[in-house]
C-alpha positions in Angstrom: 0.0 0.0 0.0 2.5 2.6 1.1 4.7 1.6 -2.0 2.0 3.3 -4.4 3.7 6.0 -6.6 1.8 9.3 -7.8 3.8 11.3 -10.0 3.2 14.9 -9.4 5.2 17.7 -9.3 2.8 19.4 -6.9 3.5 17.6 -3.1 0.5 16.8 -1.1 1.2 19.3 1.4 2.0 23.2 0.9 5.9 24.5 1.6 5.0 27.8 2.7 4.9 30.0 5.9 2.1 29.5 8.0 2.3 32.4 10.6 4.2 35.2 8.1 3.0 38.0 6.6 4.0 38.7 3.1 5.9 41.9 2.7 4.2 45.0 1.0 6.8 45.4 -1.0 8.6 42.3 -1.5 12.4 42.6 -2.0 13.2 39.8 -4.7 15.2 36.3 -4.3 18.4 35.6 -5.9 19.6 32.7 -6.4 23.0 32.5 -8.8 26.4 29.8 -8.6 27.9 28.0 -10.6 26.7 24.1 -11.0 28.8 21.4 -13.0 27.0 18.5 -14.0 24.2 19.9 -15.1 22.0 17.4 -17.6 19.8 20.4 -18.8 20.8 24.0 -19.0 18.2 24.7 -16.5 17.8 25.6 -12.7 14.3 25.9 -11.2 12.7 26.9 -7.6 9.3 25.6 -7.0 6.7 24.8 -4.2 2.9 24.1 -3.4 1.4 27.6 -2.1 -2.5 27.5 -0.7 -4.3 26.4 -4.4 -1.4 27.2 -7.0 2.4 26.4 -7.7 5.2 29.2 -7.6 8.0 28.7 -10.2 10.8 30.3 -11.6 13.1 29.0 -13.6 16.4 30.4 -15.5 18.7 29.4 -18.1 22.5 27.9 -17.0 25.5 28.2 -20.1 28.0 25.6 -20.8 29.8 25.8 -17.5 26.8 25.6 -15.1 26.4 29.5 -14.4 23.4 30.6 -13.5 21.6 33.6 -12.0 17.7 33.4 -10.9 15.7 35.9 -9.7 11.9 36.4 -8.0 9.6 38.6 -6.7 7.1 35.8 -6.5 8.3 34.5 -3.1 6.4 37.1 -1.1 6.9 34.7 2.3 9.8 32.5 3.7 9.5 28.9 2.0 10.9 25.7 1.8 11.8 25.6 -2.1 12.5 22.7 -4.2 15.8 23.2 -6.0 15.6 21.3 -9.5 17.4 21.1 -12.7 15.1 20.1 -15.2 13.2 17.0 -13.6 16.2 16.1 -11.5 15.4 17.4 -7.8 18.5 18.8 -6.2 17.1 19.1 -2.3 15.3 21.8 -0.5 16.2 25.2 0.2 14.7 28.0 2.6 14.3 31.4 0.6 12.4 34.4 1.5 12.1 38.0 0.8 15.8 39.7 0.2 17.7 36.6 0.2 20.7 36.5 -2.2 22.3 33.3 -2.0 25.1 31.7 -4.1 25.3 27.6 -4.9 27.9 26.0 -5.8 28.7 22.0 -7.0 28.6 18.9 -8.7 25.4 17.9 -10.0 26.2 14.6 -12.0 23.8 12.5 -9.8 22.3 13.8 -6.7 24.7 11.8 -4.1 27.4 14.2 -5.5 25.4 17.0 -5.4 24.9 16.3 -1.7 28.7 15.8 -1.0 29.9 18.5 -3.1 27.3 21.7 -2.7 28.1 25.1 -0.7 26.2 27.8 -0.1 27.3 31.4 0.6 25.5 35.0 0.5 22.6 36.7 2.9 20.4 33.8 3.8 22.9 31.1 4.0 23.4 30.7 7.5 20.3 28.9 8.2 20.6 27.2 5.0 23.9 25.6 5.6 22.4 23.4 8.2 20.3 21.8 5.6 22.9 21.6 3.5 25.8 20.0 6.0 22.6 17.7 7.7 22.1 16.2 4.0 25.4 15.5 3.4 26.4 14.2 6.3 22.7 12.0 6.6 24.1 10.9 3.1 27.2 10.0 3.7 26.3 7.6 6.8 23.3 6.0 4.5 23.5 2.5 5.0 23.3 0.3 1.8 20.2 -1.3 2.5 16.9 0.4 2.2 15.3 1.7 5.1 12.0 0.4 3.7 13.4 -2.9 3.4 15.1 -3.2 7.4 13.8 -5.1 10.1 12.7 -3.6 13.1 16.0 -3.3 15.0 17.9 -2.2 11.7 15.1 0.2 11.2 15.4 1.9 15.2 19.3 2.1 14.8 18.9 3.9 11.8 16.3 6.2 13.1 18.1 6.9 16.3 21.6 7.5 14.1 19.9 9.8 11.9 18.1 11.9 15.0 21.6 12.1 16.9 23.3 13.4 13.3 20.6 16.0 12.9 20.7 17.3 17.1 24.5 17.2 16.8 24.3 19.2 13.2 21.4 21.6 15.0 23.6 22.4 17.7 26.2 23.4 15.5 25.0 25.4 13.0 21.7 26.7 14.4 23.0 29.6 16.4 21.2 32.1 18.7 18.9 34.2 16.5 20.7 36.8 14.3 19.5 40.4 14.1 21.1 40.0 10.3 18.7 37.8 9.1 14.7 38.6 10.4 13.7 35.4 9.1 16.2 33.2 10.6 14.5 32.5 13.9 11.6 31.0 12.1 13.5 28.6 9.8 15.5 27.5 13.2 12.1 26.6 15.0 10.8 25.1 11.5 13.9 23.0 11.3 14.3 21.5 14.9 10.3 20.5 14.0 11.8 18.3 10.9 14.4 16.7 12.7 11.0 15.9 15.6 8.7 14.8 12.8 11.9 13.1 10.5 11.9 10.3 13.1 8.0 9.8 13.1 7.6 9.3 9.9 10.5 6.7 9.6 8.4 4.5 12.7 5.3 5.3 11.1 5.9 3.5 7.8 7.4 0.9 9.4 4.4 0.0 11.4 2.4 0.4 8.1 5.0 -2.0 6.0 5.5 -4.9 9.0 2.8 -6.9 8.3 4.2 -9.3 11.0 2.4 -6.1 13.7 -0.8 -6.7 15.0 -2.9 -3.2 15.7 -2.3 -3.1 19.1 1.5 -3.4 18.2 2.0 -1.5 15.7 0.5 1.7 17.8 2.5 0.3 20.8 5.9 0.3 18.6 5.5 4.1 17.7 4.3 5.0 20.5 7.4 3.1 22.5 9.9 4.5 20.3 8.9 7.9 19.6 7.0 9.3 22.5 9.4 8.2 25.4 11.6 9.8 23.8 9.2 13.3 23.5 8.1 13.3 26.9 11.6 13.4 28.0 11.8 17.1 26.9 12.3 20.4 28.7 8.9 22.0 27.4 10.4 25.6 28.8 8.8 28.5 26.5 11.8 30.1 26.0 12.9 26.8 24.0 12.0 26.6 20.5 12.7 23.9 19.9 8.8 22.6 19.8 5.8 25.3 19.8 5.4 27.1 23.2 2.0 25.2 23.2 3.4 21.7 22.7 2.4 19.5 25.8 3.9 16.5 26.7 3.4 13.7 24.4 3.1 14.8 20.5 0.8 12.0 19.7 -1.7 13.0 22.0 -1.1 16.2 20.8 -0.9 15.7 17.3 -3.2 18.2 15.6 -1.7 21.4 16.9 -1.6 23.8 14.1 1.7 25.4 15.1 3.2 21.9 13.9 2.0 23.1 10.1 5.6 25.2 10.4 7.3 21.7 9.7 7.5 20.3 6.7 8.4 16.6 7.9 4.9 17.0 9.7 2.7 18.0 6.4 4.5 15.1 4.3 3.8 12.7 7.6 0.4 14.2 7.8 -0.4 14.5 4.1 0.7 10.9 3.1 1.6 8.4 5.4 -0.9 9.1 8.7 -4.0 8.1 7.3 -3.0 5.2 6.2 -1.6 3.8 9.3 -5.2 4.7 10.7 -6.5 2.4 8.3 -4.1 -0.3 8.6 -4.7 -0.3 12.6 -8.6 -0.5 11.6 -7.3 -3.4 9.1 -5.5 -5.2 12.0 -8.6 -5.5 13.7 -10.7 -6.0 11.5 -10.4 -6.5 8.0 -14.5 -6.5 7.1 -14.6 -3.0 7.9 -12.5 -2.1 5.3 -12.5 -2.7 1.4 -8.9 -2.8 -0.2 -10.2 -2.1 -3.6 -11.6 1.1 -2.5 -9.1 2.5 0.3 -8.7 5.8 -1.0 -12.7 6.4 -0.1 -11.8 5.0 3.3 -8.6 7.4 3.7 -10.8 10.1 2.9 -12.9 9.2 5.8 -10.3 9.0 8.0 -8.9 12.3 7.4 -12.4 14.0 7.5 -13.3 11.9 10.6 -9.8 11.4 12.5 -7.9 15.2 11.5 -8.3 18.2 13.1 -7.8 21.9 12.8 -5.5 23.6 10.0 -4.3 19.8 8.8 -7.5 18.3 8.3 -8.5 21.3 6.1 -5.7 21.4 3.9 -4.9 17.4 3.8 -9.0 16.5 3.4 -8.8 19.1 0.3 -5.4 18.5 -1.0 -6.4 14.4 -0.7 -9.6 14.9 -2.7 -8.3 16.8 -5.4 -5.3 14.3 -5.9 -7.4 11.8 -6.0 -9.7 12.8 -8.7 -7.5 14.2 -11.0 -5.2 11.2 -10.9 -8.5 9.0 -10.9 -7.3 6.2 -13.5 -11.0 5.3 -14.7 -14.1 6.0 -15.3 -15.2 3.0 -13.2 -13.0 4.4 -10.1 -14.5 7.7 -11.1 -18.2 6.2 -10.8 -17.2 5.5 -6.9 -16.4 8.7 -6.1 -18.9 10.8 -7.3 -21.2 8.6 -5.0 -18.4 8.9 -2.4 -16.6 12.4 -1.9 -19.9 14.8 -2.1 -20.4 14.1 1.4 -16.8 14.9 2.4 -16.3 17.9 0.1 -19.2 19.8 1.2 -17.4 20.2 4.8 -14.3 21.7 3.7 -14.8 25.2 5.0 -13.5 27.4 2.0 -16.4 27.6 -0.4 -14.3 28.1 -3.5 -12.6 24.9 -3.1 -15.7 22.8 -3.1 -16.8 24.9 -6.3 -13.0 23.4 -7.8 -13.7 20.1 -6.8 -17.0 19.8 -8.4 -15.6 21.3 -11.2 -12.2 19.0 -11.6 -15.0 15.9 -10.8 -16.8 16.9 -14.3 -13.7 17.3 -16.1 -12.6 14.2 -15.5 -15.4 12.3 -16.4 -15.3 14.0 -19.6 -12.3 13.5 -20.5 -12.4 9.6 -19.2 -15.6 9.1 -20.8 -13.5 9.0 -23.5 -11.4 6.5 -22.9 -14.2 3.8 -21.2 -14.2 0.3 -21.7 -15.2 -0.3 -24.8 -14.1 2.5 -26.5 -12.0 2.7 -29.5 -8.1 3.0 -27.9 -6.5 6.8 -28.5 -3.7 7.2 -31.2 -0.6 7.6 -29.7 3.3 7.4 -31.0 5.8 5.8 -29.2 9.7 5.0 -30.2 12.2 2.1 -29.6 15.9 2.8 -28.4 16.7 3.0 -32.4 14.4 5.7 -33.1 12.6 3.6 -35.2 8.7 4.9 -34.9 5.5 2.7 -33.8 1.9 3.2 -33.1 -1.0 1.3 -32.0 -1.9 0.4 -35.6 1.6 -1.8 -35.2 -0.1 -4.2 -32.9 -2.7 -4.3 -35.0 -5.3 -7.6 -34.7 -3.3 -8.5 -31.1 -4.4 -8.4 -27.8 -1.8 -5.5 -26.3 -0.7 -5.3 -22.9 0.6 -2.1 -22.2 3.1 -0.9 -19.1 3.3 2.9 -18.5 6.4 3.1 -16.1 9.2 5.5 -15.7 12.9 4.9 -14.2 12.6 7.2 -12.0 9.0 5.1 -10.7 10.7 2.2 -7.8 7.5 0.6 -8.0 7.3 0.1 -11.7 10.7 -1.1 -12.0 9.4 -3.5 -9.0 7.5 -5.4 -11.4 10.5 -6.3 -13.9 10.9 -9.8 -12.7 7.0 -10.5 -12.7 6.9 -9.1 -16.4 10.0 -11.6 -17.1 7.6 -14.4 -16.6 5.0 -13.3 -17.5 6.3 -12.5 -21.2 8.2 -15.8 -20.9 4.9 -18.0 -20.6 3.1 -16.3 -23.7 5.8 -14.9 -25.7 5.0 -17.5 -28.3 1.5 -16.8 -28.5 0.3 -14.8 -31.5 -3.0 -13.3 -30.5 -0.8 -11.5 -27.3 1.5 -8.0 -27.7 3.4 -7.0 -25.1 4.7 -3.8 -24.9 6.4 -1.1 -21.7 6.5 2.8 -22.5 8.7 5.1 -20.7 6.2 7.8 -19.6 7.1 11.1 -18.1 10.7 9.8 -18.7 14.7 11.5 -19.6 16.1 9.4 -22.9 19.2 8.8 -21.0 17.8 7.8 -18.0 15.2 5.5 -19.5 18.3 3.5 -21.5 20.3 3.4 -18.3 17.5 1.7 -16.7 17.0 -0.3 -19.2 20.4 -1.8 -19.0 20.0 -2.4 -15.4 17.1 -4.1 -15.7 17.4 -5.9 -18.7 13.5 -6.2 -19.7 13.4 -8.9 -22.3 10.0 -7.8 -23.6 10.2 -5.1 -26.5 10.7 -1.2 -25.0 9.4 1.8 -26.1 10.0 5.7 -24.8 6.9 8.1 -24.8 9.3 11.1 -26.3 6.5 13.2 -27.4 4.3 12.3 -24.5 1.6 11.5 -26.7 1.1 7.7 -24.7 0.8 9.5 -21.5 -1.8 11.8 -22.7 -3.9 9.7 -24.5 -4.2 6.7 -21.2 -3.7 10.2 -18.8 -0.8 8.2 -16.9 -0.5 10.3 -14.4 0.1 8.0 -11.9 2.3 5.0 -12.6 2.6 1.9 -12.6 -0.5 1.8 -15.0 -1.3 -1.2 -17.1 -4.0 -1.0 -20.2 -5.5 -3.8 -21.7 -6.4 -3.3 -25.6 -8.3 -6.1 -27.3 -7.7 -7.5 -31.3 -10.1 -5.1 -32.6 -7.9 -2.1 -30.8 -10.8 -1.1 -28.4 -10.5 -0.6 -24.5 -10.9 -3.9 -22.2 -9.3 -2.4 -19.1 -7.9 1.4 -18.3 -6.3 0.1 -15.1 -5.6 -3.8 -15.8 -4.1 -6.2 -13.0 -0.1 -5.9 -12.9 2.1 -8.6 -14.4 2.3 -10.1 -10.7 -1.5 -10.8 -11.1 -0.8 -14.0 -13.0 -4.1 -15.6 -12.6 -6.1 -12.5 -13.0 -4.6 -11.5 -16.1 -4.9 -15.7 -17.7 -8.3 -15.4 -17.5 -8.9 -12.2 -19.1 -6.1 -13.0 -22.0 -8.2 -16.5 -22.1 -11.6 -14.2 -22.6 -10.4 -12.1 -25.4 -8.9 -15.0 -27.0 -12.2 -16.7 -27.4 -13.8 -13.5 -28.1 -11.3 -13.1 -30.9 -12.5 -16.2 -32.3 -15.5 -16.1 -33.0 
């Protein structure tokens, strides 16, 4: 469950400043340096703010100069720092800040080890930038997804004492230089808080071996004997003045929205361990092939205050704009009336109605039984190919990306998969690189080894025409090059997908 992959550039939560006031007359951001490395000639500054997106974005030459600068960033944020569609980390900007960035950019672990940061603004800004490289250099090679749950509490507890002994360090005394510093220092001890949360959090949603009760217990155990051990003196920022003892039964205090660990935990991951408790307990009170109904029940049910507002819309618009068929559409048009109508900002029910009628027209178009859109697609020759090239087949189709872990999770399921009907005539197979870089897409590729025949989406006319814009997604075309399934079963889903190849077959025949 956790594992699913929406591809957005937009996050789920907002990286903006809750509690500041926008300037009247903004002084702009600057943002220059010198990057080497650089795959594209571009560096870009982005981030979720209330409805919208704010980005800018410059040109870099040959050598990786660059010079970028805003009057959009009206407040202090927490920026993502991109070249291209390769993220480079976070920043903290605001109002006046002129910072210069230097580095290697040839994959992001460089980047890490290699970037500096100098200028008005930088001081708070170095602590992100020596906690990143020093969290990177002590990464362990094995997934943290992947650890037990001793692994898992060592590397939690090693990247919590790396972070207090970096925030000691670096995060001085507020300086009368910077007016914005004290509020990035309080929004950055809240990370490091939250960081550790979100780590035991997703475990307890991943170990399946955890009943309800322990899974809460483990979190619990390991995060909030930890909390109540604090000095909650108001002169000590380093949690809101308000905080009381125990964050988890204090979870839903809006001065917490300052951290943007919290909003991702919040925004992603907390709702779902809700559910998987319920789960634990009982698994008739919940329907896996419609959980993103019961996660919006949660958050309208479970939330509170600013975060409920924000994650209960944010959630609801995600979800029906990356709906993935009519069908799924069909449920939640019964399903999320109820839930929008009680977000408290009238416009953003009117949007959500809206975005629900939009998408059913434009999947209505793409239904089950409809003739499959055009699209063009090429192989790692250049050599050109359409849907007219499969052509009397039944076609399985795999919208992936490199970048997507999950899609490339299902490589060794696809192996077999192709290897048990590769001879068969009436079946196509066939993966396209959606939302993809060339290079990376080959380099993958090569790691992978896919033995089934590869295609790359380079004028993004595949992704359009299925609206992959949330990956893995597997489409099911029949002989006669209409629509059987928008969202088919993955290649794991042997049995499932035998039957419905054994269907079409026999409907093919007669």
């Amino acid at each position: 469950m956790k594992k699913i992959l929406l591809f957005t550039a937009l996050l789920l939560f907002s990286r903006l400043a809750i509690a500041q006031k926008p300037a009247d007359n903004p002084k702009p951001v600057i943002i220059e340096g010198r990057i080497t490395g650089l795959k594209v000639n571009k560096i870009s500054i982005g981030c979720r703010s209330g409805d919208g997106f704010i980005f800018e974005e410059c040109d870099a030459d040959k050598d990786g100069n660059f010079y970028l600068r805003s009057t959009k960033f009206t407040r202090p944020y927490s920026v993502q720092f991109s070249n291209g569609r390769t993220w480079l980390g976070d920043i903290y900007i605001a109002p006046s800040y002129h910072l210069r960035i230097t580095g290697n950019a040839s994959d992001a672990k460089t980047f890490y080890l290699t970037r500096q940061v100098s200028g008005y603004g930088s001081a708070i800004n170095k602590f992100i930038f020596k906690r990143d490289s020093t969290l990177t250099r002590s990464e362990p090679a094995q997934q943290w997804y992947n650890m037990n749950k001793q692994d898992l509490l060592k590397y939690v507890n090693r990247r919590k004492t790396i972070q207090d002994s970096i925030a000691r360090i670096t995060l001085k005394s507020k300086t009368a230089a910077d007016s914005y510093y004290g509020y990035f220092k309080e929004r950055a001890l809240l990370d490091i808080k939250f960081d550790a949360l979100y780590y035991l959090v997703n475990h307890a949603i991943d170990d399946k071996t955890f009943t309800a009760q322990q899974a809460v217990d483990f979190v619990k155990k390991n995060f909030e004997a930890e909390a109540n051990t604090i000095n909650y003196n108001p002169s000590n920022d380093y949690l809101p003045k308000t905080a009381k003892p125990g964050i988890l039964n204090n979870l839903f205090n809006d001065e917490y929205m300052k951290s943007d660990m919290y909003r991702n935990l919040m925004a992603n991951d907390y709702f779902i361990f809700i559910w998987e408790e319920q789960f634990r307990k009982d698994s008739t009170v919940v329907d896996k092939r419609r959980f993103k109904i019961d996660f919006v029940k949660i958050i309208a049910n479970d939330y509170k205050g600013k975060i409920r507002e924000e994650t209960l819309y944010n959630y609801l618009d995600q979800t029906i704009r990356y709906c993935r068929s009519y069908e799924e559409l069909f449920d939640y048009e019964k399903a999320f009336p109820k839930y929008i109508d009680q977000l408290a900002d009238t416009a953003k029910r009117t949007k959500l109605y809206v975005a629900m009628k939009e998408k059913e027209h434009d999947l209505l178009k793409i239904a089950i039984g409809q003739p499959a859109p055009a699209f063009t697609v090429q192989d790692s020759t250049g050599k050109k190919y359409s849907l007219d090239s499969f052509k009397g087949k039944i076609l399985y189709i795999d919208l992936w990306a490199s970048w997507c872990g999950p899609c490339r999770m299902e490589t060794p399921y696809f192996k077999k998969l192709y290897e048990k009907y590769k001879n068969d005539p009436h079946i196509a197979f066939m993966s396209v690189a959606v939302l993809d870089e060339h290079d990376k897409w080959l380099g993958a590729m090569k790691e992978d080894k896919p033995t089934w025949p590869q295609f790359f989406d380079n004028e993004g006319s595949a992704q359009r025409s299925f609206m992959a814009n949330s990956i893995p997604k597997f489409v099911l075309i029949d002989s006669d090059g209409k629509i059987v399934q928008l969202d088919a079963p993955g290649p794991r889903q042997t049995a499932e997908l035998a039957k419905i190849f054994e269907m079409e077959e026999e409907k093919g025949n007669k």
